[in-house]
N, C-alpha and C positions, 0 to 999 in steps of 0.2 A: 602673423606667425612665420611666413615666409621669410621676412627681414629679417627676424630674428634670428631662426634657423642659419641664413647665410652668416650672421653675422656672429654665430657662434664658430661655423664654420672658419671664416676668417681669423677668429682669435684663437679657438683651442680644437685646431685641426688634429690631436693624435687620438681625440675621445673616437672618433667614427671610423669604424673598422673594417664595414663593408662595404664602402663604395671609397673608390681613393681621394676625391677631389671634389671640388665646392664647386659642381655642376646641377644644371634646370634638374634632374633627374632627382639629384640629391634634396632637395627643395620639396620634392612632391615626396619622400620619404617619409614615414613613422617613427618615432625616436625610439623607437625599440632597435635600432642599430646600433648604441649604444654599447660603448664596451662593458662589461662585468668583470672588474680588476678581482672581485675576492678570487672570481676562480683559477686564476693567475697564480700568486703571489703562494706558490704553496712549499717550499723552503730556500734556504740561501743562495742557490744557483739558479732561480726562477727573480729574486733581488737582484743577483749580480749583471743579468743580464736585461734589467728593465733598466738600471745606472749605464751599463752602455750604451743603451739608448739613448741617455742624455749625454755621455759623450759622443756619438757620433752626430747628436744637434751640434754641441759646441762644434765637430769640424765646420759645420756648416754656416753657423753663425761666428764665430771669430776665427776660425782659420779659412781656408782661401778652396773650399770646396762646395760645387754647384754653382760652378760661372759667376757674375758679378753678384754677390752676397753678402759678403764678408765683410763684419766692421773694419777690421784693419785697411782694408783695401781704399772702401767708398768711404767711409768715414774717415780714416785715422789719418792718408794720405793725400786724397782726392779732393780740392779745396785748401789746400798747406800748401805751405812752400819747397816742398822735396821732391815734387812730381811736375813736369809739364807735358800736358795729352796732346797730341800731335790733329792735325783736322780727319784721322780717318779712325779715330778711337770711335769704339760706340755712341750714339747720342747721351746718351742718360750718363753717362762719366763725362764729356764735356761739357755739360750743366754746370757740376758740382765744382770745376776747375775756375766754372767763369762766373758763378753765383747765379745762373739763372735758374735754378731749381723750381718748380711749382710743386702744390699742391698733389697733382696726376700720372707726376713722372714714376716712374714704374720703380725705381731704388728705394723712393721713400718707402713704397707699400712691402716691398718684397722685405728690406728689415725687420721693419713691424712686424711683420705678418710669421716669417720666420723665427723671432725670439717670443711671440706669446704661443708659437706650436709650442715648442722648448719648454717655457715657464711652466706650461699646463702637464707636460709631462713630470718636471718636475717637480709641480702638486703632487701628482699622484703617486708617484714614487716614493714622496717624502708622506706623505697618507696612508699608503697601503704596509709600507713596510714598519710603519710607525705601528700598526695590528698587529703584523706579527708577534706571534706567541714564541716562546723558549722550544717549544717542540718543531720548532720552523728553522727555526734561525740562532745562533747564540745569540749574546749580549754582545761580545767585543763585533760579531760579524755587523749584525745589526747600527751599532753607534757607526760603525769605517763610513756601510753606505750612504746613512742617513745623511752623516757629516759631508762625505762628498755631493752628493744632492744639492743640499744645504748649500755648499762653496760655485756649483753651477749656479744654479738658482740665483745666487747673490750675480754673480758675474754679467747672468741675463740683463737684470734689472740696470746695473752700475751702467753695460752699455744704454740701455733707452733712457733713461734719466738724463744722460748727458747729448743724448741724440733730439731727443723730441720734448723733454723737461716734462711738461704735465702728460702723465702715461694713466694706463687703466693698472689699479693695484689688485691684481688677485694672488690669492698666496692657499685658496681653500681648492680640493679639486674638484671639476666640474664634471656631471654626470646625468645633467638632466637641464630642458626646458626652461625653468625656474627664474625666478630672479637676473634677468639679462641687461634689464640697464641699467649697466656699464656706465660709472662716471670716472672724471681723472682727478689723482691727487696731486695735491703740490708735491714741487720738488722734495719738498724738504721730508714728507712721508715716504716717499721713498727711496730713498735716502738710507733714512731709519730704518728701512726694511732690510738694505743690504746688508747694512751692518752686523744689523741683528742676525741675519743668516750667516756669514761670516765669523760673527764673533761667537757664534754658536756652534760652528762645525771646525773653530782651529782645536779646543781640546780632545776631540776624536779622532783627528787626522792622523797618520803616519808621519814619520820624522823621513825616512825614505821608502816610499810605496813601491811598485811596481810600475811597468814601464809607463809613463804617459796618464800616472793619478794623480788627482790632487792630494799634495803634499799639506803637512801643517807650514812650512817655509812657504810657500805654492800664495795660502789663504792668507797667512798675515804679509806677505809683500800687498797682496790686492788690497785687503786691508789700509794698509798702507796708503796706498792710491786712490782710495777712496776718499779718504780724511785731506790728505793733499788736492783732491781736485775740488772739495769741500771749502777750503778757504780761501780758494782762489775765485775768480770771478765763473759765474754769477752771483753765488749764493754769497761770498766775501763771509766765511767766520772762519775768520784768523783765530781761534782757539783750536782750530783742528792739525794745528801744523803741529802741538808739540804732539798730536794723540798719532797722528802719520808718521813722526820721529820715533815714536816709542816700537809701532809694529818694523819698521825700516831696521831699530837696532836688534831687536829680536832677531830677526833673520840672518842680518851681518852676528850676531854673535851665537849662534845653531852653529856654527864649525863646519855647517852643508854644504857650502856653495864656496867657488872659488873663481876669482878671475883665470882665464887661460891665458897662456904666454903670448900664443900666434891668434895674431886676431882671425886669420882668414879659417883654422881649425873650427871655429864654432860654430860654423854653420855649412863644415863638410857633410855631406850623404853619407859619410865612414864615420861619422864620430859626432853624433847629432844631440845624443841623450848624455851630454859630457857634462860637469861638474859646474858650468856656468847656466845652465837652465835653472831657473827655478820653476816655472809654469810652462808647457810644451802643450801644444796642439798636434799631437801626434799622428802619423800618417804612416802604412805600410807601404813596402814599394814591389808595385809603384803603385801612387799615393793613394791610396783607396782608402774611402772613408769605414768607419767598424761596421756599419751594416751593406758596407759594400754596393753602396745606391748610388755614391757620386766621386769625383777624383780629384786630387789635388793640384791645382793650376800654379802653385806659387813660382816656378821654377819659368814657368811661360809668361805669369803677369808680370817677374820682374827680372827679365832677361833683357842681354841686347837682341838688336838684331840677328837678322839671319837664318839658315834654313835652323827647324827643330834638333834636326840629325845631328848638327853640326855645338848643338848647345845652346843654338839662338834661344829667343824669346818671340813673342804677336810684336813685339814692337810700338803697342800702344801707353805706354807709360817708360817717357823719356825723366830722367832725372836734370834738375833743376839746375841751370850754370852756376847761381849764388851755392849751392850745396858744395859743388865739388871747389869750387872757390875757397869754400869757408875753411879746407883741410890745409896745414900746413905742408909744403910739397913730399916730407921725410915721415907725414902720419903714417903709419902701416895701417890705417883704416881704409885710406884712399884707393887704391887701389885693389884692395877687395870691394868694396864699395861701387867703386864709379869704374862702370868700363867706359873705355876710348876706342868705340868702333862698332865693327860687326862679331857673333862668333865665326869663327871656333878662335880669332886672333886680338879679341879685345882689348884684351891686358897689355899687349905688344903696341897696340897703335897709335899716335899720336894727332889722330885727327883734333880739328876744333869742338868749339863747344856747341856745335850743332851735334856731334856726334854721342855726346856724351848720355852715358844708359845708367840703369841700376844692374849691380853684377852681384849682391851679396851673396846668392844660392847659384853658384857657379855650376850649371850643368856639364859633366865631361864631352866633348864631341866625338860623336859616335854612337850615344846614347841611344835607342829605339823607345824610348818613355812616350816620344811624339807631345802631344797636350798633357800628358798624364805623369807631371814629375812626383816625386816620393819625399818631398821635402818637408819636416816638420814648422810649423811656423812658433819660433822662440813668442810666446805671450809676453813671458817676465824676463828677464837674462839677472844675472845678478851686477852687470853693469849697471842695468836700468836702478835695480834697488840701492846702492852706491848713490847715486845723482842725485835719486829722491829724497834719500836720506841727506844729504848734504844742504837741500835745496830747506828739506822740513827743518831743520837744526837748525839753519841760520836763519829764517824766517819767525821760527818761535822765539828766538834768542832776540830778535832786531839786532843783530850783529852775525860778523863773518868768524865763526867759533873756531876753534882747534880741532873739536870733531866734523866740522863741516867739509874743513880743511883735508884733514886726511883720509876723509871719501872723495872726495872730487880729487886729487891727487893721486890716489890711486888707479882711477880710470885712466887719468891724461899720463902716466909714467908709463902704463900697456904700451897706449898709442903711440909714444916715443918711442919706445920697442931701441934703446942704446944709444939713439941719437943724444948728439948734445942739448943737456936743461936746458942752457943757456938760451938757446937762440933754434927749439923747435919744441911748440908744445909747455913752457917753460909752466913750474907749478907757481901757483897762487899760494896769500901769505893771510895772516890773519890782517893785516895792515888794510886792506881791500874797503871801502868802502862796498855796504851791503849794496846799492845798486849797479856797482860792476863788477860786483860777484854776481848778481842776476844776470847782466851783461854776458858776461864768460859762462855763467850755467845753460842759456840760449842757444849758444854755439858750440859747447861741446855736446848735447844731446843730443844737437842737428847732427851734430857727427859719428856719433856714435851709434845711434837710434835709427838712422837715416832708413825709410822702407819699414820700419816694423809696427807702424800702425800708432804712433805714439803724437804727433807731431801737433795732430790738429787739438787733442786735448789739452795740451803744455801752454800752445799758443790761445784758445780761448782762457786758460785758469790766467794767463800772464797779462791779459787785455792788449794782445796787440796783434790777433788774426785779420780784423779787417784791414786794417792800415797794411799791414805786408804783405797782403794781396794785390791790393788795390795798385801799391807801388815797386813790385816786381818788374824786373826791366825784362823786356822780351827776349824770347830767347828766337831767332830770327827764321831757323829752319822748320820750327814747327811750332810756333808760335801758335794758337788757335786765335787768341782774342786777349783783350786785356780784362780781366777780373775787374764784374763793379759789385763788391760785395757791400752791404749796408749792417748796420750794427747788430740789427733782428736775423739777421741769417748766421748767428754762431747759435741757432737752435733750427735745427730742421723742423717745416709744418708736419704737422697731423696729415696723415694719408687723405685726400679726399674720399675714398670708399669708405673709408671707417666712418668719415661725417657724415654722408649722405646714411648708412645704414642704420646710424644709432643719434638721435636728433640732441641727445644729452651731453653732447663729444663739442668740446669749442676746438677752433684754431690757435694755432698761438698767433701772440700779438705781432703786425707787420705781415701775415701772407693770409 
């Protein structure tokens, strides 16, 4: 009973309300601590504030709040090719750079463990408020929340499917003892699951909600992104490129979203909720998560150097020589992008490429934020849906289309920002043989995406993450080690806690 209890604990932490944490104490508990959601759930603003709940999970799970947590960070970046971790970065991030991950290391657990708190809450939310009656709740209030639920929910899952592949499917909420072991389903179940949540909560959605909702543009970009990582590897069914194509046009033709002129605008502190967002990880400043429990680091994880005050960053996440290489010298990406130095003078400096940082969320110097910047972290941008859309069009087609054409040319005309076609950034033609339009699709999301958490799932759907690790040329001043990643490492293992707790739980194949 004991195991179990803990191991309830571990997966669906927000049921237990009177003791905070998965401690010996808690073990010797009676499950009469046990929340009682009816007595909750007693009209619309008693819903609205169990849904912020689950948004301020998401800051914690995909935005950059509660120190190293965040898919974007450990996952999306960490093991890619756009970050090199210097030898005084934390232990557990210079695993993930060099493939030596196990089993034990404390990133696997804390993901897990962090997105099925979240799931479980958003069982129950998506439970409880499914009860509600008309004297509670309206109709239209009731479908917003549910939908939104419904669109986290998905988002949890899309990330562990891609992180850990066979995961535990719960979608009922949990409230007792009962029924606890917990088996994994294939990939491909859930899968199914996001979809289905997803594709179930875009007709309820808002065309433009309120600040930092999901949006119906929001669900069908993820949408989107789902179906695309779908036909790429592992799972390989190329029939999902044209059903990713269709959500990608949807969005491009909503009239919502627009590219901005100045690339460095889009990710000012002044102007963050701007017309290229499509999904935001929202943050008050300074960045305080909604229930005000933990702060947002983004502005310190991917700073340069130098004091806080001054704008710096920890300095533990150097960006990659090959990145700022790949910019053409006239990109206006580059240089919001890649600083050259220390703050408060980055932008100015011309050191080498030992020097070279991540500058996207440029902190002003003088700031007093210290570790606590206020920076939303972009999920979706409508660059990113552009690319995908171009990438899904020409993949379903087996050719380099017209409309593929004039989504990816779009992006690269930004980054030109006046320069000449000719000879910076120049556009691509339908004439392209499809494998150097994939070529060129590689390199302009490395450029454009660079830092936002996107990198390492492009690079497993394209089959070429372990080979470009593996063959990364060092970067000399903080070089850690060279990456020997092997083929079974584009899936993180199953946490060892979880296996030792529930004997029905396999590892994945190769750890």
């Amino acid at each position: 009973m004991q195991d179990k209890l803990k191991f309830l604990c571990l997966l669906l932490l927000p049921l237990l309300v009177l003791l905070p944490s998965c401690d010996d104490e808690l073990l010797i508990e009676s499950p009469t601590n046990f929340l009682s959601p009816v007595n909750f759930y007693r009209n619309a603003a008693d819903a609205q504030i169990a849904l912020n709940g689950l948004y301020a999970g998401q800051q914690r799970c995909q935005g950059y709040s509660g120190g190293d947590a965040g898919v974007a960070l450990l996952w999306g970046m960490h093991g890619a090719d756009e970050i090199v971790v210097p030898p005084w970065t934390p232990p557990g991030r210079r695993t993930l750079f060099l493939f030596s991950l196990t089993p034990s290391i404390d990133v696997v657990l804390t993901i897990y463990e962090r997105h099925y708190q979240e799931i479980n809450r958003a069982n129950t939310v998506i439970n409880q408020v499914s009860l509600m009656t008309e004297d509670k709740i309206n109709d239209d209030e009731k479908k917003r929340i549910l939908a939104e639920a419904r669109a986290l929910r998905g988002s949890f899952y899309f990330n562990l499917v891609r992180i850990y592949n066979r995961v535990v499917l719960v979608t009922e909420e949990r409230t007792d003892l009962n029924n606890l072991d917990f088996v994994q389903s294939e990939p491909e179940e859930v899968y199914a699951q996001v979809i289905s949540d997803l594709s179930a909560a875009i007709p309820d959605l808002e065309v433009e909600g309120e600040t930092g909702r999901i949006t119906k543009g929001a669900a069908q970009a993820l949408l989107g992104k789902v179906y695309l990582q779908m036909a790429g590897i592992p799972l390989n069914q190329t029939d999902k490129y044209a059903l990713a194509a269709q959500q990608f046009e949807a969005v491009i033709n909503s009239g919502t979203y627009e590219l901005l002129d100045d690339f460095q605008q889009i990710f000012d502190e002044e102007n963050e909720l701007n017309k290229e967002m499509v999904w935001v990880v929202e943050h008050d400043a300074p960045g305080e998560t909604i229930d005000g429990s933990q702060n947002s680091n983004l502005g310190s994880f991917m700073g340069p150097g130098g004091s806080l005050n001054d704008g710096g960053g920890w300095g533990t996440a150097w960006s990659a020589y090959d990145l700022e290489l790949a910019y053409d010298r006239k990109d206006q990406r580059r240089r919001v992008t890649i600083a050259y130095g220390n703050a408060p003078t980055a932008i100015d400096s011309t050191n080498g490429p030992n020097q070279f940082r991540p500058w996207k969320w440029q902190k002003p110097a003088g700031q007093a934020w210290g570790n606590d910047t206020p920076f939303d972290y972009p999920y979706i941008r409508y660059a990113n849906v552009l690319l995908r859309y171009a990438e899904a069009h020409a993949m379903a087609a087996g050719s380099v289309t017209p409309e593929a054409v004039a989504a990816f040319n779009e992006v690269r005309a930004r980054a030109r920002a006046g320069a000449n076609p000719a000879t910076t950034s120049p556009p691509i033609t339908t004439a392209m043989p499809l494998d150097e339009f994939m070529a060129e699709m590689d390199q302009e999301c490395y450029r454009e995406l660079a830092f936002e958490g996107h990198r390492k799932g492009d690079l497993i759907r394209w089959g070429t993450l372990i080979n470009r690790m593996n063959t990364m040329a060092p970067q000399t001043a903080v070089w850690p080690g060279q990456p020997d990643a092997q083929d079974y490492e584009i899936i993180w293992p199953i946490p060892q806690e979880v296996l030792d707790l529930n004997p029905l739980m396999e590892q994945n194949p190769g750890w």
